[in-house]
C-alpha positions in Angstrom: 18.2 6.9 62.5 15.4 8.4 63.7 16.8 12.2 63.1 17.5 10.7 59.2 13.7 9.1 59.2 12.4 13.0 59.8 14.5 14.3 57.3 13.1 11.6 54.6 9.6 12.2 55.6 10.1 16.3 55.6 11.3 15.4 51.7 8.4 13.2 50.6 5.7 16.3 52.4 7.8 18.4 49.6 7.3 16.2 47.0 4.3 14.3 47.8 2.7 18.3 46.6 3.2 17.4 42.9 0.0 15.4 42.3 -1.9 18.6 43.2 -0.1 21.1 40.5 -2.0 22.3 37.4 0.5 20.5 35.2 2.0 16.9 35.3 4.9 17.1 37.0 6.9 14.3 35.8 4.3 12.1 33.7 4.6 8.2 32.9 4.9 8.8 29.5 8.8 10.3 29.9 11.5 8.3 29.8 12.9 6.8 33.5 15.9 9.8 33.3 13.7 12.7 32.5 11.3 11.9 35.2 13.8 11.3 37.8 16.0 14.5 37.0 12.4 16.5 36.7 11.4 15.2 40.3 14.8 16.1 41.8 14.0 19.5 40.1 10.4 20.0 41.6 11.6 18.9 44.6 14.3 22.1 44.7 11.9 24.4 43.3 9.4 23.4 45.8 11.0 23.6 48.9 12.6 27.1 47.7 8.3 28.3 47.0 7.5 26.7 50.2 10.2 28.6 52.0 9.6 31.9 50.6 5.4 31.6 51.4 6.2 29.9 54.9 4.0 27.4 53.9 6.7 24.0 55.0 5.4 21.6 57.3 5.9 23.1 60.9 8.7 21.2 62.9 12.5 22.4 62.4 13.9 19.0 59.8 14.2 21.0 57.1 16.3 23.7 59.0 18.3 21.2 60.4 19.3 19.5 57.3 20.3 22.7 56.1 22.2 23.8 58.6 20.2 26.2 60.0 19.4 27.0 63.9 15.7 25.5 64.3 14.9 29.4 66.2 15.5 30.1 62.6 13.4 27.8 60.7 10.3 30.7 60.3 13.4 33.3 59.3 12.9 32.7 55.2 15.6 34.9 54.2 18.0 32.6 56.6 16.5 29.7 55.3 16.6 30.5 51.9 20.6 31.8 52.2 21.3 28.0 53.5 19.4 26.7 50.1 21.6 28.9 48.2 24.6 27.1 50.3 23.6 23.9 49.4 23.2 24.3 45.9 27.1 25.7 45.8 28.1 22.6 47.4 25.8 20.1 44.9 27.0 21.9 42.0 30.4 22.4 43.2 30.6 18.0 43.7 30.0 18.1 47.2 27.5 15.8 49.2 24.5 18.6 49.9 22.9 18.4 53.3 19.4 18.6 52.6 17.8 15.2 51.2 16.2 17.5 48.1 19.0 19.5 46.8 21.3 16.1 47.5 18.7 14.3 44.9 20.0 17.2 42.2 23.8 15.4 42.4 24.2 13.1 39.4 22.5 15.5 37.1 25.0 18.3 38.6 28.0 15.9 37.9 26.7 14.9 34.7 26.8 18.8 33.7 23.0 18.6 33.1 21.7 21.2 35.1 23.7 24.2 36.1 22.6 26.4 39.1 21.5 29.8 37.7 18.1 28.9 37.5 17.8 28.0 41.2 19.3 31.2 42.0 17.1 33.0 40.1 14.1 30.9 42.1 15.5 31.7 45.0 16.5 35.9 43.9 12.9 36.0 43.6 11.4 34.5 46.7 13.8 36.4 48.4 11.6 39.7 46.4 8.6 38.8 47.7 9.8 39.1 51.7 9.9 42.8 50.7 8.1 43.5 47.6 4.0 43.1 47.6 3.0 45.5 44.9 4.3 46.1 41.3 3.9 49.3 39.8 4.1 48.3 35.9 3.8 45.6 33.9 6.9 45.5 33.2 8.1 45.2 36.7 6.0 42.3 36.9 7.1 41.0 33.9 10.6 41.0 35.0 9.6 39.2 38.5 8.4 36.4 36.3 11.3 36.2 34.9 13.3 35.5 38.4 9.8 33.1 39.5 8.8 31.4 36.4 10.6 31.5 33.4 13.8 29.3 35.4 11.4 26.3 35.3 11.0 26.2 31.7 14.8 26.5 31.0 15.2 24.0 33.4 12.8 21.2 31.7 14.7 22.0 28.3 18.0 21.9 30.1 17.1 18.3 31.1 15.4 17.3 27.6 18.7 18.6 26.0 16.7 20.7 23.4 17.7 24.2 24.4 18.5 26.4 21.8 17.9 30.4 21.8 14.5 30.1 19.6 13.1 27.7 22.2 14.4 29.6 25.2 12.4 32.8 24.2 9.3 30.6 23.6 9.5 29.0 26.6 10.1 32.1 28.6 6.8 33.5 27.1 4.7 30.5 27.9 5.9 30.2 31.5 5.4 34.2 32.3 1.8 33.3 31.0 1.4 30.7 33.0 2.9 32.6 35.7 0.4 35.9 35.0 -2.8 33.4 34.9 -1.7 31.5 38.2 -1.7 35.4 39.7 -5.2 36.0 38.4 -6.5 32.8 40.0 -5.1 33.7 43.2 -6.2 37.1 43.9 -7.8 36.8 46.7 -5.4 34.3 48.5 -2.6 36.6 47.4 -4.3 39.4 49.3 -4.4 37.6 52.1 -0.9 37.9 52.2 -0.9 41.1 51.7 0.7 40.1 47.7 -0.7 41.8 44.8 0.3 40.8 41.4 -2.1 42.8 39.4 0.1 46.1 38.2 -0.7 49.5 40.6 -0.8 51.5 37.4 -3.7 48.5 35.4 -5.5 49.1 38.9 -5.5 53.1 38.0 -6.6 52.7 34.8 -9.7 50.7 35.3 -10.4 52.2 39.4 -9.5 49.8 40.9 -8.7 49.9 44.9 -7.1 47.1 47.1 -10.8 47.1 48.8 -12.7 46.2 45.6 -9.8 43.0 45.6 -11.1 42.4 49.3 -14.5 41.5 48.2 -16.5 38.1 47.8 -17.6 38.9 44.2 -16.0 41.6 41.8 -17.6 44.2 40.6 -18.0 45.4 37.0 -14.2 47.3 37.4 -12.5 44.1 39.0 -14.0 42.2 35.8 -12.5 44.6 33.2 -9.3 44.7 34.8 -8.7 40.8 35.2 -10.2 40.5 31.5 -7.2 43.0 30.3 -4.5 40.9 32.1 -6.2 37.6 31.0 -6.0 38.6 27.8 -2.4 39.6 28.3 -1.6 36.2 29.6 -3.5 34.6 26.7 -0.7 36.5 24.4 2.0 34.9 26.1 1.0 31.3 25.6 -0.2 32.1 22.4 3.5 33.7 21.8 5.3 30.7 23.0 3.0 27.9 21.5 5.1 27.3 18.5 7.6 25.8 21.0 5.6 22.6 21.2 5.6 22.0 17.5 9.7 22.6 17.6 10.2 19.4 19.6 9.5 15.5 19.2 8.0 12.5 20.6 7.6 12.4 24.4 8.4 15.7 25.0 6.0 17.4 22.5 3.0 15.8 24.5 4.6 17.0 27.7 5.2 20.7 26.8 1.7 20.7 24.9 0.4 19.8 29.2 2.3 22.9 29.6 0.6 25.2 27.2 -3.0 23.7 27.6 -3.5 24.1 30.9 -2.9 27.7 30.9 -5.0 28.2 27.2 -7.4 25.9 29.9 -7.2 28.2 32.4 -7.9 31.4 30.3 -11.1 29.5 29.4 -12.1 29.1 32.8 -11.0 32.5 34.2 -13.7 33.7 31.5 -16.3 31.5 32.2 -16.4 32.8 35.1 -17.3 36.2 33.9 -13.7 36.7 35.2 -14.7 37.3 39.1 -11.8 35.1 40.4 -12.6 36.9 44.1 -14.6 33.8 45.1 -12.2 31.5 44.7 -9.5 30.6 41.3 -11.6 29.0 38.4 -10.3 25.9 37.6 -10.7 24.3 34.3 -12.7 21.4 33.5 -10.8 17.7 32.6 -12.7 17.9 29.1 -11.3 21.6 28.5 -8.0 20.4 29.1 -8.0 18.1 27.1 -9.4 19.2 24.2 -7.1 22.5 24.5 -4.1 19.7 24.9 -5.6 18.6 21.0 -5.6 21.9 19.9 -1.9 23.1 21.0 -1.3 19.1 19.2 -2.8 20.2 16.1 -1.1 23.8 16.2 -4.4 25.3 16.2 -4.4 28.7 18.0 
């Protein structure tokens, strides 16, 4: 009992992270379905981020309910191959070990959720144990396909509104909001020795890895997180349409989505775009009155 209280608590550290995302996770608004099917998903995707940063709570429950050897529980290549596991044997009908991926079971049975967007979570936390830097744009752009873009597909998967139109849309809004998360997080990124600003951006506009090591930017740090802001501010713009595609409930919830990142790009440039001190964060009032413009389909 007490090895199955560890593994419960381990679970709720996971989930209990939601009420300090950018975005409502699974708001009151949804129906009962959507937000338990969303929470089993942020749960997933959670521990899979957690893994791949080595930010889980110390301790060796998780391992165990995977499977793993607790002398492997800091190994997140190991950890992240037993995920992988798990998910075969929830999708494939099988009672999954870990308390998280166990919670994805009646949506798997149900044929609600399939598990390529998992993998592709978990292809590209497995890409940042051995890639820090990104040449192009391009490159980057493609990692946020493997790191971001899966949770939008999986939010429409649930909602049952997929169609091709709405996946493109939402791939564009989630690499924004994947882009602008980057920006914010420079400097902790760094600390990790993880840069998501591309090598070839930093050439063009001189900048070195020691001008991101400072406490304030300078005048070259600013031009060069203006240009990817800006880039990122494309993106959402590109997928905004998506919101006015859909209905009801689910309209307000993507229109969260979208206006926290159009938010964000507000705040990154009020802040004269130094995000070395710390990542700007936008303002309740700015949110919501970006929430009323992405409503309205203003752009």
């Amino acid at each position: 009992m007490a090895t199955d209280d560890l593994r419960l608590r381990d679970a709720s550290a996971v989930l209990d992270k939601a009420a300090h995302e950018n975005f409502p996770v699974a708001p009151f608004f949804l129906p009962r379905a959507w937000r338990e099917e969303l929470m089993a998903v942020y749960g997933v995707v959670r521990l899979i981020d957690d893994i791949g940063d080595g930010d889980l709570a110390p301790g060796a429950g998780h391992a165990r309910c995977l499977g793993v050897d607790p002398a492997d529980a800091r190994d997140p290549l190991r950890m992240l191959d037993a995920v992988e596991a798990d998910l075969a044997t929830v999708f494939g009908g099988g009672v999954a070990g870990h308390p998280l991926v166990r919670a994805l079971g009646p949506a798997a049975e149900r044929g609600v959720l399939t598990p390529g967007p998992f993998l592709d979570l978990i292809a590209a936390n497995r890409q940042d144990q051995h890639v820090s830097r990104y040449e192009t744009y391009d490159d980057l752009v493609a990692y946020c396909a493997l790191s971001a873009n899966p949770i939008g597909r999986l939010v429409l998967a649930i909602t049952g509104t997929e169609t091709p139109e709405r996946l493109r849309r939402s791939d564009a809004v989630c690499t924004g909001l994947q882009i602008v998360e980057h920006i914010q997080d420079v400097a902790e990124d760094l600390r990790r020795d993880r840069i998501y600003l591309p090598i070839e951006d930093m050439s063009l506009f001189h900048v070195s890895e020691a001008d991101l090591a400072a406490p304030t930017a300078g005048a070259s740090v600013r031009a060069l997180v203006a240009y990817e802001t800006e880039r990122a501010r494309g993106l959402l713009n590109e997928g905004t349409p998506l919101v006015g595609s859909v209905h009801g409930r689910l309209k307000l919830l993507l229109a969260g989505f979208v206006a926290g990142g159009r938010a964000a790009v507000q705040a990154i440039s009020a802040a004269g775009h130094d995000v070395l001190p710390g990542p700007p964060k936008p303002t309740r009032p700015r949110l919501l009155r970006e929430a009323g413009a992405v409503l309205r389909g203003e752009g």
